[in-house]
C-alpha positions as CSV (number, residue, x, y, z in Angstrom):
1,X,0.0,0.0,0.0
2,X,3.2,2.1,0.9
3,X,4.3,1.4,-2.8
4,X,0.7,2.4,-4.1
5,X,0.4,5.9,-2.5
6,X,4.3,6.7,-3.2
7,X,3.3,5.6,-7.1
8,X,0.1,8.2,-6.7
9,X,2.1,10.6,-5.2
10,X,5.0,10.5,-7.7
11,X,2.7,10.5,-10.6
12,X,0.5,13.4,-8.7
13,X,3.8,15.1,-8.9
14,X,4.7,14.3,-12.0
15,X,1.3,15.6,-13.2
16,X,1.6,19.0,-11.2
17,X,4.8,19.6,-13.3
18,X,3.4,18.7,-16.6
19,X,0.4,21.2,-15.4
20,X,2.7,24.0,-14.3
21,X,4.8,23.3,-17.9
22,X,2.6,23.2,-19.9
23,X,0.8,26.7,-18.3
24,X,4.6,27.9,-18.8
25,X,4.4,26.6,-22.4
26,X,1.3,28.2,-23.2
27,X,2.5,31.5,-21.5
28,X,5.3,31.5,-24.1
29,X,3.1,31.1,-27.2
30,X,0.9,34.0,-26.2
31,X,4.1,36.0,-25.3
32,X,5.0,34.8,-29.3
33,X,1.8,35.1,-30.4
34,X,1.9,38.9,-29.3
35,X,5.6,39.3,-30.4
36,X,4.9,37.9,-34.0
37,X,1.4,40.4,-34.5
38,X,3.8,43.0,-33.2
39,X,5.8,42.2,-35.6
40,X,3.5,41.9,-38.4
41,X,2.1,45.2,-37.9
42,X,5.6,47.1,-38.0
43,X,6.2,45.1,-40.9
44,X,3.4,46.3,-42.2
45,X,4.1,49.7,-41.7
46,X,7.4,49.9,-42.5
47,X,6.2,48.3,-45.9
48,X,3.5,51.4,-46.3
49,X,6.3,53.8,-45.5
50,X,8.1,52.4,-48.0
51,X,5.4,52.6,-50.5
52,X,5.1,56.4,-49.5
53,X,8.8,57.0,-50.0
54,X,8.2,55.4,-53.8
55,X,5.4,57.4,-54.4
56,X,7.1,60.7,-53.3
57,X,10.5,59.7,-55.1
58,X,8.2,59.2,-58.6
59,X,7.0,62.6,-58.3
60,X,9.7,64.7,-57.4
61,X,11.1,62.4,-60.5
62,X,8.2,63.9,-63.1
63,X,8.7,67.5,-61.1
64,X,12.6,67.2,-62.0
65,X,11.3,66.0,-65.5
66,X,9.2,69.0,-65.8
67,X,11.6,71.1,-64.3
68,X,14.4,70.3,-66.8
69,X,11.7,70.4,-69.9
70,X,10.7,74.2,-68.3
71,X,14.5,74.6,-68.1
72,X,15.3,73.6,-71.7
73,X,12.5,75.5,-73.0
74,X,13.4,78.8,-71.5
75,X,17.1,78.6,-72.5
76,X,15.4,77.8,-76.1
77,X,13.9,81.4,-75.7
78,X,16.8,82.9,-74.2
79,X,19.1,81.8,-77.0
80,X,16.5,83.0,-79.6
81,X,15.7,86.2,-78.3
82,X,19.6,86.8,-78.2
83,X,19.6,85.3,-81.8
84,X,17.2,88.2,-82.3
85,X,18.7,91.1,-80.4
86,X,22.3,89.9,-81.9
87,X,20.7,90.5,-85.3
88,X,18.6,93.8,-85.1
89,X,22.0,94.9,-83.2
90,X,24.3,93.8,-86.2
91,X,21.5,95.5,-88.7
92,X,21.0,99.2,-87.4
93,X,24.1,101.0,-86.5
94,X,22.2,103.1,-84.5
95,X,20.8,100.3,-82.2
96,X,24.9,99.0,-82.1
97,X,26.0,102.7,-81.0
98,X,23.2,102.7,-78.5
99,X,24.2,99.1,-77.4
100,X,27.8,100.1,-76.6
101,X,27.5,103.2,-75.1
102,X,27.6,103.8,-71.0
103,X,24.6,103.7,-69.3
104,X,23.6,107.1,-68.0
105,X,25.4,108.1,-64.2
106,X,21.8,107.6,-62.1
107,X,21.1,104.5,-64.5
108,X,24.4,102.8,-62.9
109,X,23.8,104.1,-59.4
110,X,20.8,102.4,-59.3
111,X,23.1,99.1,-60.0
112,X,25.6,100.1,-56.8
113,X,25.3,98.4,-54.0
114,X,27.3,98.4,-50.7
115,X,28.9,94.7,-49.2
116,X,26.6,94.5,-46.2
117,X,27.8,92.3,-43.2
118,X,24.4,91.8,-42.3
119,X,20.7,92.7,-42.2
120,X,21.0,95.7,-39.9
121,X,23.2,97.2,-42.2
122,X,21.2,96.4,-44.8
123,X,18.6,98.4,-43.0
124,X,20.4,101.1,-42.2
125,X,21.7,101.5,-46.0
126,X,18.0,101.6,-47.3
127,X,17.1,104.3,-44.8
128,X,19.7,106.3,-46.0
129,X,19.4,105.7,-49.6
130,X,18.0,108.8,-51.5
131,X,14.8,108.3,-53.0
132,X,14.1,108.4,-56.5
133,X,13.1,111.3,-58.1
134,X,9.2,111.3,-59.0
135,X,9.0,111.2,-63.0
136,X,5.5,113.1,-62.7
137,X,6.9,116.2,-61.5
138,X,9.3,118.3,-62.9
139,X,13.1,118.6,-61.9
140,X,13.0,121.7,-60.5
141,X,10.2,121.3,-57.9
């Protein structure tokens, strides 16, 4: 009888261990289970971050595209405008005297400007500037 209940016992043992295992076990998989959905969903937004990224890459690609095409246009109309000034210039002596000569002394004043070391100084020299003459009145108001 001894025998007997030490048998129960053992296996009553034995069978609180496999209990407290297998709660251990299942424990885990839900700890797993949790890790791999975590997983999963940062997968899944890393790969619709990535499909953003794509999207904005393609287009600032067609904005570079049209950018360049804008580009090469307006060097098209650059070059054929100087075309055209080259040639009414080379076709009216006039227009070439004109062309050649100096601007006028308040003409290139207008093009002078001071080295600033910053924006106060800045300031400062459009406070002091002079102010243009108004072209409505007459010079000797």
């Amino acid at each position: 009888m001894r025998v007997l209940f030490i048998a129960i016992f053992v296996l009553g043992l034995a069978l609180l261990g496999m209990i407290v295992y297998s709660h251990g076990l299942q424990r885990d998989k839900l700890e797993l289970t949790q890790s791999r959905d975590a997983l999963t969903q940062q997968l899944s937004h890393r790969d619709q971050l990535i499909a953003e990224l794509n999207q904005q890459i393609q287009t600032r690609e067609q904005a570079e595209v049209a950018l360049r095409e804008a580009l090469s246009q307006a060097n098209g109309l650059v070059w054929q405008r100087e075309q055209l000034f080259q040639r009414s210039r080379n076709d009216d002596p006039l227009v070439k005297t004109w062309a050649d000569s100096a601007l006028p002394a308040a003409v290139s004043q207008l093009h002078q400007r001071p080295a600033f070391s910053s924006a106060t100084d800045y300031l400062h020299w459009l406070s002091a500037s002079q102010r243009l003459p108004d072209t409505r009145q007459s010079p000797t108001k």
